[in-house]
C-alpha positions as CSV (number, residue, x, y, z in Angstrom):
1,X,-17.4,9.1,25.3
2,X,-17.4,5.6,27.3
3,X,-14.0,3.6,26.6
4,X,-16.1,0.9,24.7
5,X,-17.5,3.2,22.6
6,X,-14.3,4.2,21.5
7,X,-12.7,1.1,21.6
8,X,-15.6,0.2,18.8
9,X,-15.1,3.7,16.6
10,X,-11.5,2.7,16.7
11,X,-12.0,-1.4,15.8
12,X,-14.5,0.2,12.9
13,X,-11.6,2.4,11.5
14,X,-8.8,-0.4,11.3
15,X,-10.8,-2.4,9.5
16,X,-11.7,0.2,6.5
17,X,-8.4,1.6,6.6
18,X,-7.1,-2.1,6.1
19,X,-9.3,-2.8,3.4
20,X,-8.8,0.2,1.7
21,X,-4.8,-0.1,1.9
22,X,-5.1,-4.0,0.8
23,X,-7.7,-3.0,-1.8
24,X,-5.8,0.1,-3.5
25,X,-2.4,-2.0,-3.4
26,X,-4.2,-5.0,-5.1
27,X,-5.6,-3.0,-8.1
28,X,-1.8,-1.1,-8.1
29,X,0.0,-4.6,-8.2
30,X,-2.3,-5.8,-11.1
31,X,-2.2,-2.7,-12.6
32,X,1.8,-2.8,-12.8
33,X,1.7,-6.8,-13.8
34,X,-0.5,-7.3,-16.4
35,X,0.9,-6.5,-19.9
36,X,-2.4,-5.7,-21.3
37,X,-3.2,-2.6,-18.8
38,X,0.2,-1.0,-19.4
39,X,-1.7,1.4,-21.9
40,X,-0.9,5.2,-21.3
41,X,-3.5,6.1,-17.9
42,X,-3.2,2.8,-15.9
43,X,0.6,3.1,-14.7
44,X,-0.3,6.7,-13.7
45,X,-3.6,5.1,-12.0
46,X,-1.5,2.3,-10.2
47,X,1.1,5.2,-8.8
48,X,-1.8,7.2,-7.3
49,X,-3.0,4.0,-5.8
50,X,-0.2,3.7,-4.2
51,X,0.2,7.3,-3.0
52,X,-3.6,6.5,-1.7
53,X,-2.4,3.6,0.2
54,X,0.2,5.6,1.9
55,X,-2.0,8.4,3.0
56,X,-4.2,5.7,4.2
57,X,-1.6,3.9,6.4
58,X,-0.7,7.3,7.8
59,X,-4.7,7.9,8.6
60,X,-4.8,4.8,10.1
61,X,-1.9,5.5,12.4
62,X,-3.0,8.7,13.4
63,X,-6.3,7.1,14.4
64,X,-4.8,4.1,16.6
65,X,-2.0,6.6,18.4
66,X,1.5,6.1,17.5
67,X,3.1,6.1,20.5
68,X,0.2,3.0,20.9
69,X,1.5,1.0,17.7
70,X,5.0,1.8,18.9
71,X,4.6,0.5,22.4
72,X,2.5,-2.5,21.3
73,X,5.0,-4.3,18.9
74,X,8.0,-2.8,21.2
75,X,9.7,-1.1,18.0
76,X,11.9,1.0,20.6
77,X,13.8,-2.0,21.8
78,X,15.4,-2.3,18.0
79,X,16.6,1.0,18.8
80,X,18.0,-0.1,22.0
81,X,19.9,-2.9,20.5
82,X,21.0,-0.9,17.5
83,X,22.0,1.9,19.5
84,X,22.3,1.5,22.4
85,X,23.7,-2.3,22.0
86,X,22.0,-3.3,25.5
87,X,18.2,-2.8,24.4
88,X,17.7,-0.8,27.7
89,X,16.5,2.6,27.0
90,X,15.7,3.9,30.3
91,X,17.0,6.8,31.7
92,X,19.8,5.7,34.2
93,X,19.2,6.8,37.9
């Protein structure tokens, strides 16, 4: 498969995995505020929504690479700094 191709199959996938995370945490959050849906199903509805939401982060993540997300917003230089309290985690020569 040509890289654009699956640059597109990837863009395609973050986008419904975004909207379904955004939409499953909306109707949890309402679900969970609103005193009239507090009836005996709904809180049970708004926890699987949330469960949903999680598995659909975790899909999404294994779709874009994590060692991708992790290199793109530099997450490894917080544990540099926490740990290592120089942010420099390569190995030393």
């Amino acid at each position: 498969m040509s890289s654009t191709k699956t640059d597109i199959i990837t863009l395609i996938f973050v986008v419904l995995f975004s909207l379904s995370v955004l939409g499953l945490i909306f109707i949890a959050t309402t679900i969970l505020y609103s005193s009239k849906l507090q009836t005996h199903p709904q809180p049970m509805i708004a926890y699987i929504c949330i469960a949903e939401a999680c598995m659909s982060w975790n899909a999404l993540m294994e779709v874009l690479n994590p060692v991708y997300v992790i290199c793109y917003i530099s997450s490894y230089k917080i544990l540099g700094y926490s740990l290592f309290k120089g942010g420099d985690l390569s190995v030393a020569e």
